[in-house]
C-alpha positions in Angstrom: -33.4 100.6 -25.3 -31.1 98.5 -27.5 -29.5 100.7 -30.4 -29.9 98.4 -34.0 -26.7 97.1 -35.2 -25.6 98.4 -38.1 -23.4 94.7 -39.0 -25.0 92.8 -41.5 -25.9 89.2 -41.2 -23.0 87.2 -42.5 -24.9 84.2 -43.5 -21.6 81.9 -42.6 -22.4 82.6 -39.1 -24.9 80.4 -36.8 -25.7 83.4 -34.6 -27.3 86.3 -35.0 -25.6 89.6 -35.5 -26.3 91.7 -32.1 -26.5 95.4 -31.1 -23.3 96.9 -30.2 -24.3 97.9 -26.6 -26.1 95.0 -26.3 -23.9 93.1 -22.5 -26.0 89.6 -23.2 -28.4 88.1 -21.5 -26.0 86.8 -18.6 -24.8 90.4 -17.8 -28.3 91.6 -18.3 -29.4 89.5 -15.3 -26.6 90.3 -13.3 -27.5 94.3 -14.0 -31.1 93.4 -13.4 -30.3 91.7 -10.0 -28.0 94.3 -8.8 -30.6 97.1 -9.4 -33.4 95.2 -8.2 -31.1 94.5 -4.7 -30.7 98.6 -4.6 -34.4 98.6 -5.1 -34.0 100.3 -8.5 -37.0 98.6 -9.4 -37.3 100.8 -12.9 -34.1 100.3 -14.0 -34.3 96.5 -12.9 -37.6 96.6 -15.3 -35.7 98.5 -18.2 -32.9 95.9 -18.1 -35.6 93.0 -18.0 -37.6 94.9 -21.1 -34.3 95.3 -22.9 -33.4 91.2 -22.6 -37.0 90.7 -23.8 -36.4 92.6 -26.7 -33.6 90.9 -27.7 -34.5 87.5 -26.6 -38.3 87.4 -26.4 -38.6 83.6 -25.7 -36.0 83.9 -22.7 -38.5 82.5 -19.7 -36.5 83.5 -17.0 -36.7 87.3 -18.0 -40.3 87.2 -18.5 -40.5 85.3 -14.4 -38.2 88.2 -13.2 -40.1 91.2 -14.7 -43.1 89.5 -13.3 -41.1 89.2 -9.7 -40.6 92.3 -9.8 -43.9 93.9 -10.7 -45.2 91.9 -8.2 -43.3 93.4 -5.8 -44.4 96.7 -6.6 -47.6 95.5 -6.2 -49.0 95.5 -9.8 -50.3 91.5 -9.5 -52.7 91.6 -12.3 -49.6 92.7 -14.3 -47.4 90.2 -12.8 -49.4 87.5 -13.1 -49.8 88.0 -17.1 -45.6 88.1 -17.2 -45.3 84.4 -15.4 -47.5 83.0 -16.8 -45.9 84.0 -20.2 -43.1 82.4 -18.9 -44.7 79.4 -18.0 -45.9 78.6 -21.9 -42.1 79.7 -23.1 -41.0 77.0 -20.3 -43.6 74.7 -21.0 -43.0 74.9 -24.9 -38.9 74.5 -23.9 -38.7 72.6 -21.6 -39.1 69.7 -23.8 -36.0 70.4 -26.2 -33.6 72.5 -23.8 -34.3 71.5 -20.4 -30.5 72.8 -19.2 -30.9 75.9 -20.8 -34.4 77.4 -19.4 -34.3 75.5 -15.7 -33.3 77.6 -13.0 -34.3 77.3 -9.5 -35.3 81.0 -8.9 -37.8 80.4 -11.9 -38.7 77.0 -9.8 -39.1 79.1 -6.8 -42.1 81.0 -8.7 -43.6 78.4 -10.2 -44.4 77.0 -6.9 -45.6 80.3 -5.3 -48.1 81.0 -8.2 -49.0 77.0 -7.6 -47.5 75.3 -10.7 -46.6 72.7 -8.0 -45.8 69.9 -10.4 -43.9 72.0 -13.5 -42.0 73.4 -10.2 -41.1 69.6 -9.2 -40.1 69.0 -12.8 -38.2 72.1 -13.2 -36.0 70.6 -9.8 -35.9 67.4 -10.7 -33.8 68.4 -14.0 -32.0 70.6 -12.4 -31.0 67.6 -9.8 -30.6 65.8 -12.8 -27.6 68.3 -13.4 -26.5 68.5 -10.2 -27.2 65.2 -7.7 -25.1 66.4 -5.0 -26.1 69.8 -4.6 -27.7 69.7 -1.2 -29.8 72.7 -1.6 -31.2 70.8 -4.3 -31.9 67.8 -2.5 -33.2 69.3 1.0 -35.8 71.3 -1.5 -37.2 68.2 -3.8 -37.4 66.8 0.2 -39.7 69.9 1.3 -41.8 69.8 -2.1 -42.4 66.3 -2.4 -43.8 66.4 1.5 -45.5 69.1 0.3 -48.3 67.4 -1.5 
């Protein structure tokens, strides 16, 4: 786990003072993907637990530890991790759509039938990027979908 950081707040600063070992949550993905592709499946859990820890309301870490466990087979498990990411994307969504839409965490929200927050999840993320075609060929599929 994270080691605490011994800085102290420097209340001039809008950010919070962070662990030194701590990579971010970017890199913590990446690391999280790349053991999760090796089928590392603990260590992709570890890293998840670790971004959590750090950045509890972070929905797309809570979607992938839930991927993952599913994958493992632990559903009942799974099932509680997504739909903790649907209430932090749900509560979000509202004030930093950008920020907490992704299309993996879409992707999920449509298997465990969230069918519309999946659509609206796209539809902002088309909203970013019109001309990606993978994009548009998906909002096609979903919306015959119905």
């Amino acid at each position: 786990m994270l080691a605490a950081s011994t800085v102290s707040p420097n209340p001039s600063l809008k950010i919070a003072p962070k662990p030194n070992n701590w990579p971010g949550v970017s890199q913590g993905f990446i690391a999280a993907k790349q053991a999760f592709l090796k089928e590392s499946f603990q260590e992709a859990e570890n890293i998840l637990l670790e971004i959590i820890e750090f950045a509890p309301t972070e929905p797309k870490a809570w979607a992938w530890l839930g991927h993952i466990l599913q994958s493992q087979g632990q559903q009942k498990k799974a099932t509680k991790h997504f739909q903790k990411a649907k209430s932090l994307l749900t509560i979000s969504h509202k004030q930093h759509a950008e920020e907490v839409s992704s299309l993996p965490l879409a992707r999920i929200l449509w298997q465990q039938g969230e069918l519309e927050l999946a659509r609206c999840m796209l539809a902002t993320l088309l909203s970013y990027k019109p001309n990606d075609e993978a994009l548009i060929q998906l909002s096609a599929t979903w919306g015959e979908s119905t």
